[in-house]
C-alpha positions as CSV (number, residue, x, y, z in Angstrom):
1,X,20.0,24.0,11.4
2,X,20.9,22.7,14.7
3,X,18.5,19.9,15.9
4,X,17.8,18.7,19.5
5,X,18.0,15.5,20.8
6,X,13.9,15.8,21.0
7,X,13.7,16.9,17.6
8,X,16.2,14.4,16.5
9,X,14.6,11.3,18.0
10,X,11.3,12.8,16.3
11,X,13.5,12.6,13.0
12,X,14.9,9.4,13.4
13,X,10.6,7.6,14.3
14,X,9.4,9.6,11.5
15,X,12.1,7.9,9.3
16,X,11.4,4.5,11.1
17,X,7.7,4.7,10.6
18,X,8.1,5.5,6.6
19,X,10.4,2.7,6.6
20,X,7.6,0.5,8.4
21,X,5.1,2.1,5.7
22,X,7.0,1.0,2.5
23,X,7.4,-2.6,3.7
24,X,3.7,-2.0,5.0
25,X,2.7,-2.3,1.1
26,X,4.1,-6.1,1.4
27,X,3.9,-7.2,4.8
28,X,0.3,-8.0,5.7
29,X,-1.3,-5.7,8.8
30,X,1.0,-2.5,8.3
31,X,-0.9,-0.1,6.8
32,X,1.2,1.3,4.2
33,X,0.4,4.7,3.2
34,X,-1.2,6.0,6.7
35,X,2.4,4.8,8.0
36,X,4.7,7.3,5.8
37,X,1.8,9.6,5.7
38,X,1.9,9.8,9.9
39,X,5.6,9.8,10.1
40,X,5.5,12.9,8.1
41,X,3.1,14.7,10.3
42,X,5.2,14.0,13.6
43,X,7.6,15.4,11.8
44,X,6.4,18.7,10.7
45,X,4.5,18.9,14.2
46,X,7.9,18.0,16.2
47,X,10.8,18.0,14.3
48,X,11.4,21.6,14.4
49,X,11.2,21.8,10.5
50,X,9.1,24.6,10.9
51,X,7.2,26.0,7.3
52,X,9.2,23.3,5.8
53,X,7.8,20.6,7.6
54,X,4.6,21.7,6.9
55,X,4.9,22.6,3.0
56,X,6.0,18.8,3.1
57,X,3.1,17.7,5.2
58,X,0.9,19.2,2.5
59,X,2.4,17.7,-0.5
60,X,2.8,14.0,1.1
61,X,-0.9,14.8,1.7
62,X,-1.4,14.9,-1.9
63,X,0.9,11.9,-3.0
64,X,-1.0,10.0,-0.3
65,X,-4.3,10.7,-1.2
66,X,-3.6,10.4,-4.7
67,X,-2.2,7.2,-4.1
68,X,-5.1,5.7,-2.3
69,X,-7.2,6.5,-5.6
70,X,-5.1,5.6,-7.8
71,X,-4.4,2.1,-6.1
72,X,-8.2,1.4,-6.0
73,X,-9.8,2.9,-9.5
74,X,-6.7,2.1,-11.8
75,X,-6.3,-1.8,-11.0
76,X,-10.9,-1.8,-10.6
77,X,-11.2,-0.6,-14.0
78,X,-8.9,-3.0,-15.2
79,X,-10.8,-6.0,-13.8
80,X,-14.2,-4.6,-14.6
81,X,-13.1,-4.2,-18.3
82,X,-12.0,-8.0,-17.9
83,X,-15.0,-9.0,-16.4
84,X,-13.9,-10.0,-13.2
85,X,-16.7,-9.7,-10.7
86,X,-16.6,-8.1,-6.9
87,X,-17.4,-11.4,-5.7
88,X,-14.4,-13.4,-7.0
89,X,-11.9,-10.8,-5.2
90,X,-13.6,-11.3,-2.0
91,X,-13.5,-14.9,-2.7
92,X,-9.7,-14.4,-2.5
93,X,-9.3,-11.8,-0.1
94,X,-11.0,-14.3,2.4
95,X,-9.1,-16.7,1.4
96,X,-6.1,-15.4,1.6
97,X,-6.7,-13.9,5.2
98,X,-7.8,-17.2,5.8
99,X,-4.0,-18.5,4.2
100,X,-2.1,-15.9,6.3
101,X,-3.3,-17.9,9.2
102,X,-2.4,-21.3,7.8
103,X,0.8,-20.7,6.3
104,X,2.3,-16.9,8.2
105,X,2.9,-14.5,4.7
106,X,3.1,-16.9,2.3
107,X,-0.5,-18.1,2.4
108,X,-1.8,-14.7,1.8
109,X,-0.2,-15.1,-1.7
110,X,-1.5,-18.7,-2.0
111,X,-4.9,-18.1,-0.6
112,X,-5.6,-15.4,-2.8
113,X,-4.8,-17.1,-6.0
114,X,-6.5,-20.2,-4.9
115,X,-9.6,-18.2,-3.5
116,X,-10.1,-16.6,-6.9
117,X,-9.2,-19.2,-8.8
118,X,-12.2,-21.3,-6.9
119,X,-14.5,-18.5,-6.9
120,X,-14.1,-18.1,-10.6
121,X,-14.1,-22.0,-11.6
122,X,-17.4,-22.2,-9.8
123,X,-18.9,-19.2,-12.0
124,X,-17.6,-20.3,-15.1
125,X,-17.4,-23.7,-15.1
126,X,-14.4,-24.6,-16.2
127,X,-10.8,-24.7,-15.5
128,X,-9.6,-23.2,-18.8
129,X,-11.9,-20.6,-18.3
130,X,-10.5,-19.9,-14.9
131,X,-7.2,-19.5,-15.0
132,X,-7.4,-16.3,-17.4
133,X,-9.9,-14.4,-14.7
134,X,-7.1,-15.5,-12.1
135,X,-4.0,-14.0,-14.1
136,X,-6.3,-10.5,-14.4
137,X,-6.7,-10.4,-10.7
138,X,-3.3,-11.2,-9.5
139,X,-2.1,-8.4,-12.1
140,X,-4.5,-6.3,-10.8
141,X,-3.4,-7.1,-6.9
142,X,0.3,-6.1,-8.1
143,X,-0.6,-3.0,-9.4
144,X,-2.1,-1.6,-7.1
145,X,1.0,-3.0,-4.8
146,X,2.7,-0.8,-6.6
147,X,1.1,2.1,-7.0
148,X,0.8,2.5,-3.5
149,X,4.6,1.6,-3.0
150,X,5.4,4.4,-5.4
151,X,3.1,7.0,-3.1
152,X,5.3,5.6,-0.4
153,X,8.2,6.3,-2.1
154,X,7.0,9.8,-3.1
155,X,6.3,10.9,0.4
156,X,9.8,9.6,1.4
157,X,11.2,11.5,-1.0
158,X,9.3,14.5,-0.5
159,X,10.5,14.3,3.6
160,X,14.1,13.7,2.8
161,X,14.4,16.6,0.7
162,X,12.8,18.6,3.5
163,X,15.3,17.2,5.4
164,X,18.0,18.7,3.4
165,X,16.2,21.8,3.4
166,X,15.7,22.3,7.1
């Protein structure tokens, strides 16, 4: 199938923005998965893919929505069963907004380890105690990092091969 240089510049953002959306699950203030997910849908509206584009659209619906889900419930459970408590992960989500600031990409990183790691001293008492509740959440941060890079990398999939079928 012939494209059109409209249709072709709508390829070419749509490839950009799931580009953007997979280093969105890394880079702080890109929201990952509505990135991929939206560079999808300009495509099947207008990149001339037609059913295709849409049957694509529908199934990086799916993956995306999965995705959210599972990037929220899977890595949850696993802190709840460690004990972990909501308040220590805010603890170190403000914190590590707070970091981002301080020191640009790196300090998220920092800020959230030391935010929990604070959060959870203060509850428990001790620094022994601490650390282990800090391990749980920064495995639970990375899961759900990439669980959501995986959707990503689903939906790309799924738009390349319509793509190659258009």
């Amino acid at each position: 199938m012939d494209l059109t240089d409209s249709q072709t510049a709508v390829t070419v953002v749509a490839g950009l923005a799931i580009l953007a959306g997979l280093a969105g699950v890394v880079v702080p203030g890109l929201p990952a998965l509505p990135l991929c997910w939206g560079g999808v849908l300009l495509w099947a509206i207008f990149g001339g893919a037609g059913m295709t584009g849409w049957a694509v659209f529908a199934a990086a619906t799916v993956a995306a929505a999965g995705g959210v889900v599972i990037k929220y419930a899977w890595p949850g459970r696993n802190l709840k069963n460690s004990g972990v408590p909501t308040s220590t992960l805010v603890a170190g989500g403000v914190l590590g907004i707070i970091g981002f600031f301080v020191v640009p990409v790196v300090g998220l990183v920092l800020g959230f380890v030391a935010g929990v790691w604070a959060a959870e001293r203060l509850r428990l008492g001790s620094n022994r105690l601490a650390w282990p509740s800090t391990v749980q959440a920064l495995k639970a941060a990375g899961l759900s990092m990439l669980v959501e890079f995986l959707a990503g990398v689903i939906i790309a999939a799924l738009w390349v091969a319509g793509l190659l079928l258009t």
